[in-house]
C-alpha positions in Angstrom: -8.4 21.4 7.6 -5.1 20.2 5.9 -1.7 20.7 7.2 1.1 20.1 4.7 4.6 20.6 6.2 8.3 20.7 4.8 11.1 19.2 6.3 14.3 21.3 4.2 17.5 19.3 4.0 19.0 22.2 6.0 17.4 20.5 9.1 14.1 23.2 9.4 11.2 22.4 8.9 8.1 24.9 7.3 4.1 25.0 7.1 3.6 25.3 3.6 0.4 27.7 2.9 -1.5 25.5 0.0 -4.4 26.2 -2.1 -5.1 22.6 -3.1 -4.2 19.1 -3.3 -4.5 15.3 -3.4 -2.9 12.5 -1.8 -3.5 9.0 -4.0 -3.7 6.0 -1.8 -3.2 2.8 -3.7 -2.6 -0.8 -2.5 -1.1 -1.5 -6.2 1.5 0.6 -7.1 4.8 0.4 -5.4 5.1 3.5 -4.0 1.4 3.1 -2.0 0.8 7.1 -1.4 1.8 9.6 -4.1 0.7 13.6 -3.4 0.6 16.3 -5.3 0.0 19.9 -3.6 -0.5 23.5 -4.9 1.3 26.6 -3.1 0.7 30.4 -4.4 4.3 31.4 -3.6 6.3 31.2 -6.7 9.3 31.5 -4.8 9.0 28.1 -3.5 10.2 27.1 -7.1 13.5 26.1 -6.9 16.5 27.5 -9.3 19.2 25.9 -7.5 20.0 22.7 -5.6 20.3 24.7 -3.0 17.0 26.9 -2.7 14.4 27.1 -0.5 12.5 23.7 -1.8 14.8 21.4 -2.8 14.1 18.3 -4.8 17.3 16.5 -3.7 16.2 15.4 -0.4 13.4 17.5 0.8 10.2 15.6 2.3 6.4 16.6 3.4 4.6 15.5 5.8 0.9 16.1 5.1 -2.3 15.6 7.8 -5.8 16.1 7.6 -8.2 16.8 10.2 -11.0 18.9 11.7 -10.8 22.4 14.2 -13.4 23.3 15.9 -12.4 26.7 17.7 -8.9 26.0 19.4 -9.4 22.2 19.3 -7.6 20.5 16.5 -7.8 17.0 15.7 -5.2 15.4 12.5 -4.1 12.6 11.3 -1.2 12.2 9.0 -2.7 10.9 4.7 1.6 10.3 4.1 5.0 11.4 4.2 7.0 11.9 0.7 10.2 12.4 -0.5 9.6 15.5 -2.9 10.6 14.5 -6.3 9.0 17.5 -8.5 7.9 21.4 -8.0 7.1 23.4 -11.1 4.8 26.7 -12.1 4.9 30.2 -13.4 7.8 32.1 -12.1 6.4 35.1 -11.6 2.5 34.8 -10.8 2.1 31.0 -9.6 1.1 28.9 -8.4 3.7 26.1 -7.5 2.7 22.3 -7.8 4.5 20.0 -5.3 4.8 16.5 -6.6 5.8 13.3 -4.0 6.0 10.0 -3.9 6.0 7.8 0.0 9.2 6.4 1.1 9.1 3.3 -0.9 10.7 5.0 -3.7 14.2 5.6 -1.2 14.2 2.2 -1.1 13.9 1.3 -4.8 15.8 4.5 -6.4 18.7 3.2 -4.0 19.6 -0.1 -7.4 22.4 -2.5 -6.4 25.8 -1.4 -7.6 27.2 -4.9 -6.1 26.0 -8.4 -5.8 23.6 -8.2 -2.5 22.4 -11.6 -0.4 19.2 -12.4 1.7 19.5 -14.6 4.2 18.2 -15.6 7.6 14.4 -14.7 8.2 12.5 -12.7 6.1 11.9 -9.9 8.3 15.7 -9.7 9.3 16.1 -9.8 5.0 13.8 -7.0 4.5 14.7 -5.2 7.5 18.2 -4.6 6.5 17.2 -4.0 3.0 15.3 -1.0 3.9 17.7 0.4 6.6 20.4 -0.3 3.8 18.8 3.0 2.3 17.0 4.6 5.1 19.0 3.9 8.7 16.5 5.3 10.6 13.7 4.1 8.9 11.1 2.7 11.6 9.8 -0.8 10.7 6.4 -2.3 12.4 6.4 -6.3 11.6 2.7 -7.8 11.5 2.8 -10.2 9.6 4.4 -14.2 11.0 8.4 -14.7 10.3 10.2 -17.2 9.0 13.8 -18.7 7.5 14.2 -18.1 4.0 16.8 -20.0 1.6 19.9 -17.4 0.7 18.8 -15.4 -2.3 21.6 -13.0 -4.3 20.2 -10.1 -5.9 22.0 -8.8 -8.8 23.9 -5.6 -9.8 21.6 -3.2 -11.1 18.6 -4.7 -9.4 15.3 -2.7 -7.7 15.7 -3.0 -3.9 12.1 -2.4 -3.0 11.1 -5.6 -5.9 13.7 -7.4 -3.6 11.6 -6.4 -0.4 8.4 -7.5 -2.4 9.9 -10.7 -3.4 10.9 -11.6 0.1 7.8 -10.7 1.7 5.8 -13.1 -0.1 8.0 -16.1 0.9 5.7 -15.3 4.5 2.6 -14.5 2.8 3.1 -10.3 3.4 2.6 -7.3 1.8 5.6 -4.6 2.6 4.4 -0.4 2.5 4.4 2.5 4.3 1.6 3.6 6.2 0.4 7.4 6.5 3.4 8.0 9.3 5.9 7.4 6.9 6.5 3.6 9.0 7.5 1.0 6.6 5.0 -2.2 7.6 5.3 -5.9 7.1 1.4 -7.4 7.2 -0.3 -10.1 5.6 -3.2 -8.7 4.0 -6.4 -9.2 6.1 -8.9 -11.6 5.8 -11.8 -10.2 4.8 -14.2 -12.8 6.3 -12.6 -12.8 9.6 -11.6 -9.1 9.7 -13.8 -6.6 12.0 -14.8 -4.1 9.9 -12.5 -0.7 10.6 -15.5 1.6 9.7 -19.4 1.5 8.9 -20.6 3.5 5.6 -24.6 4.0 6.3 -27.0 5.5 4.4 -29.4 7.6 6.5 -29.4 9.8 9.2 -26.2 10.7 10.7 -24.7 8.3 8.0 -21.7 8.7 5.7 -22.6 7.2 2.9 -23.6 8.9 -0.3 -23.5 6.5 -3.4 -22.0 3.5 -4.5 -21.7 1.6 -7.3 -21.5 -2.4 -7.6 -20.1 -5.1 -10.1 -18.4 -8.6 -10.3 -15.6 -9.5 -12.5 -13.1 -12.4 -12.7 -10.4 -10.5 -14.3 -7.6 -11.1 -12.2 -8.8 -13.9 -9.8 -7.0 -16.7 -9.1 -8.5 -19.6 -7.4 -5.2 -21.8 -6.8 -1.8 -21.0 -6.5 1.8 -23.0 -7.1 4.5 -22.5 -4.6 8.1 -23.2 -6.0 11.5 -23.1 -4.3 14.9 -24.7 -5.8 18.0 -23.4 -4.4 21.1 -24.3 -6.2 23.5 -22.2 -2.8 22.1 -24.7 -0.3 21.7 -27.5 -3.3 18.3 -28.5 -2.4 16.0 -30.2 -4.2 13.5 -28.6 -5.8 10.1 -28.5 -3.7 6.8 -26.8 -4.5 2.8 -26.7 -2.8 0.1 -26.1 -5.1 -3.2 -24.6 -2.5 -6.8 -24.1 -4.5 -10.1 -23.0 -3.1 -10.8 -26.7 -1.9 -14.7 -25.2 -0.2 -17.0 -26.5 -2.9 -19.6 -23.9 -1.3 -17.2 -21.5 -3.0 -18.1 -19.9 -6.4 -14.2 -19.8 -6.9 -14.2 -23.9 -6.1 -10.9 -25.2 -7.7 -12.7 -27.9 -10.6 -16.1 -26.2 -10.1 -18.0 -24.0 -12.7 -15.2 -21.4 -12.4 -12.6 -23.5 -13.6 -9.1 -24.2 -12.8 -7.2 -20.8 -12.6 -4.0 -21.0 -11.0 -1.9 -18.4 -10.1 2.2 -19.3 -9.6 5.3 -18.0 -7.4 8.9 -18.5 -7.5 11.7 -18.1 -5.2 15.1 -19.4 -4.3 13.9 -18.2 -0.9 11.2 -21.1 -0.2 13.5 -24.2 0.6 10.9 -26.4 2.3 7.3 -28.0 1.2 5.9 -26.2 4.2 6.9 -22.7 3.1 5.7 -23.6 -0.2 2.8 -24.2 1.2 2.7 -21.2 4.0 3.7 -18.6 0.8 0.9 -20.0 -1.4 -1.7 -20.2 1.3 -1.1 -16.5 2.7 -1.0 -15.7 -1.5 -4.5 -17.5 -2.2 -6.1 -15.3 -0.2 -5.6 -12.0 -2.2 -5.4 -13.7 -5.1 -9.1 -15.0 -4.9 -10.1 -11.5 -3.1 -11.4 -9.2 -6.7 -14.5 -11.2 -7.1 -16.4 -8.3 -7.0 -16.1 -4.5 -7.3 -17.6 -2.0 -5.2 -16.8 1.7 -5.4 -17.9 4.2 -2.7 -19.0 7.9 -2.3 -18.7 8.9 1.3 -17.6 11.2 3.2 -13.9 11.6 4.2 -11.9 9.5 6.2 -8.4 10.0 5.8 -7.5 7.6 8.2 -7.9 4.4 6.4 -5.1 2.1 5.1 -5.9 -0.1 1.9 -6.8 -3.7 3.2 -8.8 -2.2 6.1 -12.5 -3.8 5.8 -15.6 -1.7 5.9 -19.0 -2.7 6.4 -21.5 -0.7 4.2 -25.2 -0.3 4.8 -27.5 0.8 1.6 -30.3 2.3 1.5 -31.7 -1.0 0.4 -30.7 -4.7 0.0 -28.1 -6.4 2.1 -25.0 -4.6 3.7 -21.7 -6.0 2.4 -18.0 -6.4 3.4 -15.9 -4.6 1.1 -11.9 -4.1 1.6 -10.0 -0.5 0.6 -8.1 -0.7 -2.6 -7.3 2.6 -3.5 -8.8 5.9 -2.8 -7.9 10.1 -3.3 -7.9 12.4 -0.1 -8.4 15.8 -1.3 -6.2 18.2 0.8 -9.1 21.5 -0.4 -12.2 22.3 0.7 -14.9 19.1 0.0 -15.1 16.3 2.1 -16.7 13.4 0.1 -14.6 10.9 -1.8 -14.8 7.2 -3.2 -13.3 4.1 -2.2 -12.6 1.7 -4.2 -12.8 -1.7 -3.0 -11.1 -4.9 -4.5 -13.3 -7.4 -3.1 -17.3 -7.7 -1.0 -19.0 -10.1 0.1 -22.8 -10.3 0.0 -24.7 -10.5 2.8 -22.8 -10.1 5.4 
């Protein structure tokens, strides 16, 4: 079952009745969780600023779950600032489309010069609350001093959150609670796997399919910091895949295929380094594909790991890049991973 609730800018908040929908869940779009849900009550369809369902400042809040009699077990798939509701007038149905929180954050441009400074988490702390007071920030991910960084008139906020994130190696989203998150992305060989998609009985799994490409991979990457507000000198780190077991080795068959990033915020060798080290990791993670039909679990947060059992050959480790939870009735969907290793 599917719960999909509006919070009106009046304060209320509504169950909406919905015939359908899908929340997208991907690690590499800014805005990580976009949804788009189907009502049958054309009324819903706003003619004013001021109706019902309001696209200046209305949100949903959508879970998914299971009930079994009276029991009733959900867990929220996102919360969304509602930027879009069309549909037929008269007959229906409505379509409800949002995007997660993110978007507050980056529709909210500079209209004056605006400077980072201190840590990184304090930077993008106050960057979000700048647009969301309230906004509830969960920091996993290890802090340190950044060089002062201005940001111009004009400029995206949330590309400034990005930015400042990697100085410490860390991604920067919102999770399915509508929480904004600071976390390095994890490592997939030292990660416990979240969940276990088996084939067989009383598995999940249902098919997958299975490739490698090196589109996109990245098996060093250059570190560069010059701030001319502090008048450092200019310092950088270059870290490769120095394990020549590796089929990324830096100089080995693969090739030399460096990856760079730059930031007034980096003032030090050592953060050069730290940034590029925490960087490597994703950047060298898409060295093979692994797309999964299974059954639902709307709990998962790109990044988690999964181990996956086949019917035959060796399970893998696989980590979530993207995947679609279906708000209808059907409760099989695919995964797509951005990275697996063999064997595991």
């Amino acid at each position: 079952m599917t719960l999909v609730e509006l919070f009106r800018t009046d304060g209320s908040v509504e169950t909406l009745d919905h015939v359908s929908g899908t929340v997208t869940v991907d690690r590499a779009q800014a805005c990580r969780r976009t949804c788009s849900v189907t009502v049958s009550d054309p009324a819903l369809i706003p003619r004013t600023a001021a109706d019902k369902l309001s696209v200046y400042g209305a949100q949903l809040r959508i879970s998914r779950g299971v009930q079994v009699g009276a029991y009733r077990e959900l867990v929220p798939v996102g919360v969304f600032r509602v930027d879009e509701i069309d549909g037929d007038v008269d007959d229906g149905p409505a379509v409800i489309k949002g995007q997660s929180l993110e978007c507050i954050v980056a529709d909210d441009k500079f209209t004056a010069p605006w400077r980072a400074s201190g840590t990184a988490v304090g930077a993008i702390t106050a960057l979000i609350q700048r647009s969301i007071p309230d906004a509830t920030i969960v920091v996993l991910a290890t802090d340190a001093a950044i060089g002062p960084r201005v940001f111009d008139i004009e400029a995206d906020p949330w590309a400034a959150v990005t930015e400042i994130g990697a100085a410490i190696g860390a991604e920067v989203y919102t999770d399915a609670a509508g929480t904004f998150v600071i976390a390095e992305l994890p490592d997939l060989l030292t990660t416990p796997p979240v969940w276990t998609v088996a084939a067989g009985e009383h598995g999940v799994y249902l098919s997958a399919t299975r490739g490698m490409s090196s589109k996109g991979v990245h098996n060093g990457v250059l570190a560069r910091g010059e701030n001319t507000e502090l008048g450092t000198a200019p310092v950088s780190s270059l870290v490769v895949d120095s394990d020549p077991g590796s089929p990324t080795y830096w100089g080995g068959r693969f090739g030399r295929r460096p990856a760079f990033h730059t930031s007034s915020t980096l003032t030090t060798v050592a953060a050069c380094t730290a940034a590029a080290t925490l960087r490597l990791r994703s950047e060298m993670a898409p060295n093979a594909v692994a797309n999964l039909r299974s059954l639902a679990n709307p709990a998962l947060e790109p990044g988690d790991v999964l181990r996956v059992v086949y019917p035959s050959g060796p399970a893998d480790l696989v980590q979530v890049a993207s995947f679609p939870i279906e708000l209808g009735i059907g409760g099989d969907f695919v995964v797509q991973a951005i990275s697996a290793k063999e064997g595991s």
